[in-house]
C-alpha positions in Angstrom: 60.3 104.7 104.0 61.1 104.4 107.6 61.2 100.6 107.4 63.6 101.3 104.4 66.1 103.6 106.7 65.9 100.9 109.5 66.5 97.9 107.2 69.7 100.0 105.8 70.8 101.2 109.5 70.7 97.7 110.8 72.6 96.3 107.7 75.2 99.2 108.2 75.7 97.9 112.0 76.2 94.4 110.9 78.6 95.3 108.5 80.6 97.3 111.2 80.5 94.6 113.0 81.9 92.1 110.5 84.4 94.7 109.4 85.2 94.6 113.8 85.6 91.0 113.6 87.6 90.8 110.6 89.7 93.7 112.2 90.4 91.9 115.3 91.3 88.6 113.7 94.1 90.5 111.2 95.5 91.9 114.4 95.7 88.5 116.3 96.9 86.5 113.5 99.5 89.5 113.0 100.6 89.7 116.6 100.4 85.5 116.9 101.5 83.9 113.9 103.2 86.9 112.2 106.5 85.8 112.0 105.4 83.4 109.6 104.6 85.8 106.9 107.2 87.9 104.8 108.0 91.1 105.2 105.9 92.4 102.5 103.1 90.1 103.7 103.2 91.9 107.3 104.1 95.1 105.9 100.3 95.3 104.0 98.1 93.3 106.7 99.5 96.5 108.7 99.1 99.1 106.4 95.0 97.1 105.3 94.7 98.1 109.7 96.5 101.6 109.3 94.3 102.7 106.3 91.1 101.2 108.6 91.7 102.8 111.7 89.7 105.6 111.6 87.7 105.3 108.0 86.7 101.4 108.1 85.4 101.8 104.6 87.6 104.2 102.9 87.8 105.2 99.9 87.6 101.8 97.9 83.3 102.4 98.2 82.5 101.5 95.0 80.3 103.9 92.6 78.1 101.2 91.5 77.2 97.9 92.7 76.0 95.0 90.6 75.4 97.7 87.4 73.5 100.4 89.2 74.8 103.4 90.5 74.5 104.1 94.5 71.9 106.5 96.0 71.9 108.6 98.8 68.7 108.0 100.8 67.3 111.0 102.4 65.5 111.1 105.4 63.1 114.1 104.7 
């Protein structure tokens, strides 16, 4: 079970990661090239980074993935 927890751990720090990168390069195409969206483009690429901030995932987890329902894995 261990292995299990580690396999998931190391899966949820890639995905931070990615959701880092992806982050980042909203933000520099926003600040860069922004002018060369409309406003209502800009306006949601800044509220995607405002809704972000502080809860990367938010609430848009879904409640099941590929037909099964998610499960909370305890570590006792």
């Amino acid at each position: 079970m261990n292995d299990y927890i580690e396999h998931l751990n190391k899966r949820v720090m890639d995905q931070a990661y990615e959701i880092g990168v992806l982050r980042g390069t909203l933000k520099g195409i926003l600040n860069g090239q922004g002018r060369m969206f409309t406003s209502g483009t800009r306006e949601h690429i800044e509220g995607v980074l405002r809704r972000t901030e502080d809860d990367p995932i938010g609430p848009e987890i879904p409640v099941e993935h590929n037909g099964a329902p998610q499960v909370e894995v305890s570590g006792e």
